[in-house]
C-alpha positions in Angstrom: 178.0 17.6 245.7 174.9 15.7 244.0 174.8 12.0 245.6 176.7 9.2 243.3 173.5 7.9 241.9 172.3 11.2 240.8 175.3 12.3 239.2 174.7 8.5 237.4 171.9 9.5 236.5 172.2 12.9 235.1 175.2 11.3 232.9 173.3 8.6 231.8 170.2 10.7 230.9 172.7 13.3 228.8 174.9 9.9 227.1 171.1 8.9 226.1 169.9 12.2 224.7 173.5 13.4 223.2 173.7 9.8 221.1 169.8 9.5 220.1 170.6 13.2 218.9 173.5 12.5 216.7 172.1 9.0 216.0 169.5 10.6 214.1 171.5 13.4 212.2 173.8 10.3 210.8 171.0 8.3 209.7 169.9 11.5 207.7 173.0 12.7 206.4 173.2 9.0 205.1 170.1 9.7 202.8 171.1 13.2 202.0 174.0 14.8 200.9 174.8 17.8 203.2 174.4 21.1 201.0 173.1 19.8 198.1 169.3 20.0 197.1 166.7 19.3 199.9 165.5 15.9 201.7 161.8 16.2 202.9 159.4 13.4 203.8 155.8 14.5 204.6 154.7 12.4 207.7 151.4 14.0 208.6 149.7 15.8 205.4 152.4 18.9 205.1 152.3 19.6 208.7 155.3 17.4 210.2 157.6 15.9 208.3 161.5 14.6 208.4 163.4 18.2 206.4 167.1 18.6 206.4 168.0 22.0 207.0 171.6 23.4 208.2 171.6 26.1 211.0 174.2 28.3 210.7 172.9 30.4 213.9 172.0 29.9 217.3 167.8 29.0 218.0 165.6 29.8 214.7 168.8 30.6 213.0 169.6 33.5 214.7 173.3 35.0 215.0 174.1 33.2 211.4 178.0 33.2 210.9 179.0 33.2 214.5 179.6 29.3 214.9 182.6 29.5 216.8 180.8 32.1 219.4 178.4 30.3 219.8 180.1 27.2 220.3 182.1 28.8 223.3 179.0 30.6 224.4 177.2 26.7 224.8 180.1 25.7 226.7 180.5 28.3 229.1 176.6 27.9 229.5 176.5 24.3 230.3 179.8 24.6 232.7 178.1 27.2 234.4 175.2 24.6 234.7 177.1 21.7 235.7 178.0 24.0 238.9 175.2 24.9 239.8 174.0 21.5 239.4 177.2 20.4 241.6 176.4 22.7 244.5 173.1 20.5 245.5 173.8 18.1 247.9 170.6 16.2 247.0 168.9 17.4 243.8 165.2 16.3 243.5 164.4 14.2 240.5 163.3 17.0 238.4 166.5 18.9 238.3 168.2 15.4 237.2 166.3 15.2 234.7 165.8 18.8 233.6 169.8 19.3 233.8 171.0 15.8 231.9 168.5 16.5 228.8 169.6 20.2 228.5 173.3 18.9 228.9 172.6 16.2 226.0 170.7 18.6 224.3 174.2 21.1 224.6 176.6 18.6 223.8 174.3 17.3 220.7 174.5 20.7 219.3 178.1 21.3 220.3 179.5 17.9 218.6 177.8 19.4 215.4 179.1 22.8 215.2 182.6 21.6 216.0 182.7 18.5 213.4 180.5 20.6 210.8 180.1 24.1 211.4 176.4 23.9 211.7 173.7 21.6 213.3 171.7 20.0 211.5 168.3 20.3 211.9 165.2 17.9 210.3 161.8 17.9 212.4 159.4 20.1 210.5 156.3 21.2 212.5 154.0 23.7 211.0 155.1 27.2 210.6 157.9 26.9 213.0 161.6 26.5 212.2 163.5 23.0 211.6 164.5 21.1 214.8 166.5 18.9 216.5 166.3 15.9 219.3 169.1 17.9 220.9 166.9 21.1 220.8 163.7 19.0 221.4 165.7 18.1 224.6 166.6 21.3 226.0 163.6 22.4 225.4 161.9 19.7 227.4 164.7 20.1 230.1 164.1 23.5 230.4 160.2 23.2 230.9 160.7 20.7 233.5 163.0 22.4 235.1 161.3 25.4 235.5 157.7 23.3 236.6 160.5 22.1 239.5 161.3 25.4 240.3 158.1 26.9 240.7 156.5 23.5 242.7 156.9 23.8 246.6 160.3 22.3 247.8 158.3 20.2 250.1 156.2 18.4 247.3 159.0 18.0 245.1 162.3 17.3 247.6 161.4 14.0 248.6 161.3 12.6 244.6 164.5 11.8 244.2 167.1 9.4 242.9 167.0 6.4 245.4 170.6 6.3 247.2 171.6 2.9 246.6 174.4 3.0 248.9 173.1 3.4 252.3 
């Protein structure tokens, strides 16, 4: 079981991520009204801007239609990460952080396919498909957990949360 502070930590770091995520949806649905016409705001030339876009899928849109699998499928997922996360007695810093943004990230996601049926997506880079914070998030979680991973146990161990209660 992941010392007090840590689990702290990993909370705190998913509250942060899961409310900036759906902090930012509101503030777009509040300019745009969901499935009518399209909201875009060039930021940089045509290259990134702020588009609303609803994804009916999983990543890139994939799996369109299957909203309520894949809203099981992300929860068995992050459970099954939670445990895993659980069964470290003292995680190193990266796996804190790497696990709370992927969780946010999850629950970001989740709280819209429940309440809407989709997520709502609205960074536009380039060629690639509309984003999220929440995806932006797991993404980022996922990198720096597998940079952990591959980095020698003995350089990364000893970076963890401080326990405050010895």
């Amino acid at each position: 079981m992941p010392a007090r502070n840590d689990a702290l930590a990993l909370t705190g770091i998913a509250t942060l991520v899961a409310g900036f995520d759906q902090l930012t949806k509101t503030a777009l649905i509040s300019l745009v009204v969901p499935g009518r016409g399209t909201f875009r705001l060039d930021l940089v030339g045509d290259f990134v801007a702020v588009e609303y876009a609803e994804n009916r899928g999983a990543a890139f849109g994939l799996f369109a239609g299957l909203a309520p699998v894949l809203a099981l499928a992300s929860v068995a997922i992050l459970v099954a990460l939670l445990l895993y996360y659980a069964r470290e007695p003292m995680p190193p810093l990266w796996h804190t952080i790497a696990v709370g943004s992927i969780t946010g990230g999850a629950i970001g996601n989740l709280v819209d396919r429940v309440r809407l049926g989709y997520v709502v997506d609205f960074i536009s880079v380039g060629p690639w498909p509309n984003f999220n914070i929440a995806d932006a998030a797991i993404t980022i979680g996922i990198a720096v957990w597998l940079y952990g991973w591959l980095r020698s146990e003995a350089e990364w161990g000893a970076t963890r949360i401080i326990d405050l209660e010895s």
